[in-house]
N, C-alpha and C positions, 0 to 999 in steps of 0.2 A: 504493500500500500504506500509506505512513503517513496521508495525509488519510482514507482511508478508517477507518483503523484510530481516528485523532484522534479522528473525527464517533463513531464506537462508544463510545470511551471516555465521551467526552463524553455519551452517550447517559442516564449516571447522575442528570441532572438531569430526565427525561422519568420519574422510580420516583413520586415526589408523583401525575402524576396516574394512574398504573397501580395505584398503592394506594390510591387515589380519596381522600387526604389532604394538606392542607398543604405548603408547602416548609418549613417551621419543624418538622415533623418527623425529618425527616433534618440539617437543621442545627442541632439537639440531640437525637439520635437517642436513642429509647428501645430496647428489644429488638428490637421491630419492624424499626425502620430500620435496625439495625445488622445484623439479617437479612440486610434486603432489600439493602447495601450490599456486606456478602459475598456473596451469588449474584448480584449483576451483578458482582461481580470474579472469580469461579470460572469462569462463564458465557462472560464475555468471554473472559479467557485461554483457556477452550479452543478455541471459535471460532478464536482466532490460532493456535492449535497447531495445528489442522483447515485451514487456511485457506492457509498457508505455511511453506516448509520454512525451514531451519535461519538461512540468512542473510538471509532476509528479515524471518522473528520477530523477529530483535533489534533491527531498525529498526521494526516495528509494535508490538513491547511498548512500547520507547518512544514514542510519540506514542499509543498506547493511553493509559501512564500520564500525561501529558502531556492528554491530551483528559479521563480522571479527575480531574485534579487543576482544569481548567475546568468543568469540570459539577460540581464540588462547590461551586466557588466561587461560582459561579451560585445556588446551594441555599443558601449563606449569604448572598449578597447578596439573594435574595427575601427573608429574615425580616427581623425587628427586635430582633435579638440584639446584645449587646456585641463579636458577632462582625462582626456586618454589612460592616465596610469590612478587615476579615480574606480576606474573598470577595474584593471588591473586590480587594485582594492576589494573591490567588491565581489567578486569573482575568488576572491583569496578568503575573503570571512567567508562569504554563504556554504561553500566547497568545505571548511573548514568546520563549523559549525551542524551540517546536514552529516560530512562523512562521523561525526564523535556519537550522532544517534548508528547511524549505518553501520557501524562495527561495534557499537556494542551490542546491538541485535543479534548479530554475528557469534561474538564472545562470549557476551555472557546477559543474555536473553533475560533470565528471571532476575536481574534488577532494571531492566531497561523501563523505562516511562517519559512520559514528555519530558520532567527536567531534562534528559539525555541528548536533547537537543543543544542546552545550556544555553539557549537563547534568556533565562534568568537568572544568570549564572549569579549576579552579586548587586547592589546598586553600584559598587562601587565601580566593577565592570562595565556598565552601563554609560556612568557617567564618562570615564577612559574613553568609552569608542564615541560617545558624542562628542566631548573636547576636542577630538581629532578631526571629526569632520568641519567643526568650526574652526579650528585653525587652520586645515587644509585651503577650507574657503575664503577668509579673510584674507591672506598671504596670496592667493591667486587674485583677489581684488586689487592687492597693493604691491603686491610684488609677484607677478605674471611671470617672470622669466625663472623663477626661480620652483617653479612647478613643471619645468622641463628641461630637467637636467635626469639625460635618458639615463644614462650609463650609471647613475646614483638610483634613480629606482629600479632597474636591473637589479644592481646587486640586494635592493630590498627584498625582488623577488626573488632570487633565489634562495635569498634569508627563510623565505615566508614557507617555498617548496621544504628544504632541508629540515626545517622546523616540523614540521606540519608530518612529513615523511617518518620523520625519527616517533614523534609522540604516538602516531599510526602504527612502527614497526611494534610499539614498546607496549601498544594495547594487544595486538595480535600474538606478541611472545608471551604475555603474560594469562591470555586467556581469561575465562573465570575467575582467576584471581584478583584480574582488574575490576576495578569500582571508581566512580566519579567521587562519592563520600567517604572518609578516612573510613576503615571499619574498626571500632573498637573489640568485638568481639569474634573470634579463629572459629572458623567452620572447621568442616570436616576436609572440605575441599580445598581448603587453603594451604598452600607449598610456597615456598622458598623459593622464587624464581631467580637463574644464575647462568643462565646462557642468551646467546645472541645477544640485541643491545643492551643488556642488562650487567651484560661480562665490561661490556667498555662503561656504563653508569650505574650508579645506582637508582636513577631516581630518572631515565631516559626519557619519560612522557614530560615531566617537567623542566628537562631539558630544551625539549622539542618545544613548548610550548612558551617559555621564554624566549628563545633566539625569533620562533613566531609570531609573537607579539611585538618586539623592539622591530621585525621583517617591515612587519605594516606601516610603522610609520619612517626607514627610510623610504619606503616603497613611497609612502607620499609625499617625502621629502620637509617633514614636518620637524622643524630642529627643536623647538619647545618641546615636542610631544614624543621626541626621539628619549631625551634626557629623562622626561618625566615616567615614562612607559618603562626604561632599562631601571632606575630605583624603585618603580613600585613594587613591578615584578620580583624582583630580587628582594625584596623585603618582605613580601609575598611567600616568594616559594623557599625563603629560611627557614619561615614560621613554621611552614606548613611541612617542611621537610626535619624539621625537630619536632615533630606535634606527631608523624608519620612514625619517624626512628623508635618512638620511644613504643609506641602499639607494637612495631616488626621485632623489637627487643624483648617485648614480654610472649610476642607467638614464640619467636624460634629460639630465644636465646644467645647461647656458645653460638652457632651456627651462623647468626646473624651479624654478631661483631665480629664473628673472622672475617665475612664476607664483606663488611665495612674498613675493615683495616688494609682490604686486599684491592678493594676498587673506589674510586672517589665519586661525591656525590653527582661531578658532572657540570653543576654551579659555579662562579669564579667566587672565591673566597666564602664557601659555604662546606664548611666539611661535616655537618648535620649533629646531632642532641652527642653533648660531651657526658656521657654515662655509663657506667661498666658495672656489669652484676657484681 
């Protein structure tokens, strides 16, 4: 239901050639486009009303919206707009955000629910990605030239691949064992994961997920929101990787602190909860 629903949403980038016009039409949309963007949004939503009942819509609106907000990005990454690497952007959260449901369905199924989206991940998150698009915007008002400097959001994007890649590889090696919420209490199924990325970090999805988020904003070239994104994150994922240790320390033990003395957290200057049984 959601890939399906993803690929539909998404679908909004295929209106250029159904209008037999441009992608630069719809990524400064005149009347026309702005039409044709409301009846693919009316259009769809009803389909998903048609399609599935009540608890399943609200996992296909979202990755609807989600597969939307990738086909538009697509739509400004074909032009050559001041928008251009905006696309890029967007294209980078929705993908990023849709695949964190998509594999944990995958993984580990019986915790999966909307949050898995993390479309609500925190306010505080929230607040992050709007300060950015308001900076991105302002700085293109007053300083236009400095929102096209290719070769710097390049490397943002490759930031944002590499990142996004590793936290992916780090849910798929870990299996079941991964969870979006710390787990205070050891199942049955819970193991000591210690191969593939796990061998090079200890804490890979938050590796991935860091270098990810700092991705985004060279990607938009946002030097406020570069600075402020690299400290939150990192103050973030200390917290949250000494708050982590100390649960992994009371599951496995002996086990866990070899495994900590033997590979590092992966973080720069984060070497995770100083404690020893």
């Amino acid at each position: 239901a959601s890939l399906g629903s993803f690929l539909l949403g998404a679908s909004v980038a295929a209106l250029p050639l159904l209008l037999g016009s441009s992608p630069a039409l719809l990524a400064a949309p005149g009347l026309r486009g702005r039409l044709a963007l409301a009846l693919h949004v009316a259009g769809v939503n009803a389909a998903l009303l048609l399609l599935y009942p009540r608890p399943l819509y609200k996992i296909a609106v979202r990755a609807c919206f989600l597969g939307f907000a990738f086909g538009c990005g697509l739509l400004l990454s074909a032009g050559r707009s001041a928008w251009r690497h905006f696309g890029w952007y967007m294209c980078s959260l929705s993908l990023f955000h849709y695949s964190e449901y998509l594999v944990t369905a995958i993984n580990n199924p019986r915790s999966l629910s909307l949050d898995s989206f993390l479309l609500n991940h925190s306010f505080e998150y929230n607040l992050a990605a709007l300060s950015s698009w308001v900076e991105f915007t302002l700085e293109k008002l007053l300083f236009p030239e400095l929102k096209q400097i290719t070769w710097l959001s390049t490397v943002g994007l490759l930031m944002v691949i590499f990142g996004d890649c590793l936290r992916k590889a780090a849910m798929l090696t870990a299996g079941s064992n991964f969870n979006h919420i710390v787990q205070n209490e050891k199942s049955d199924t819970h193991t000591l994961v210690t191969s593939g990325v796990y061998g090079w970090f200890r804490h890979p999805s938050y590796v991935g997920w860091f270098y990810w988020s700092i991705g985004t904003q060279v990607l938009l070239c946002n030097p406020i929101c570069v600075v402020g994104y690299a400290l939150a994150s990192w103050r973030f994922f200390r917290e949250r990787i000494e708050e982590e240790e100390i649960t992994l320390i009371h599951f496995f033990g002996e086990e866990y602190l070899e495994y900590k003395r033997k590979v590092p957290s992966g973080l720069p200057f984060i070497k995770g909860v100083k404690l020893e049984l």
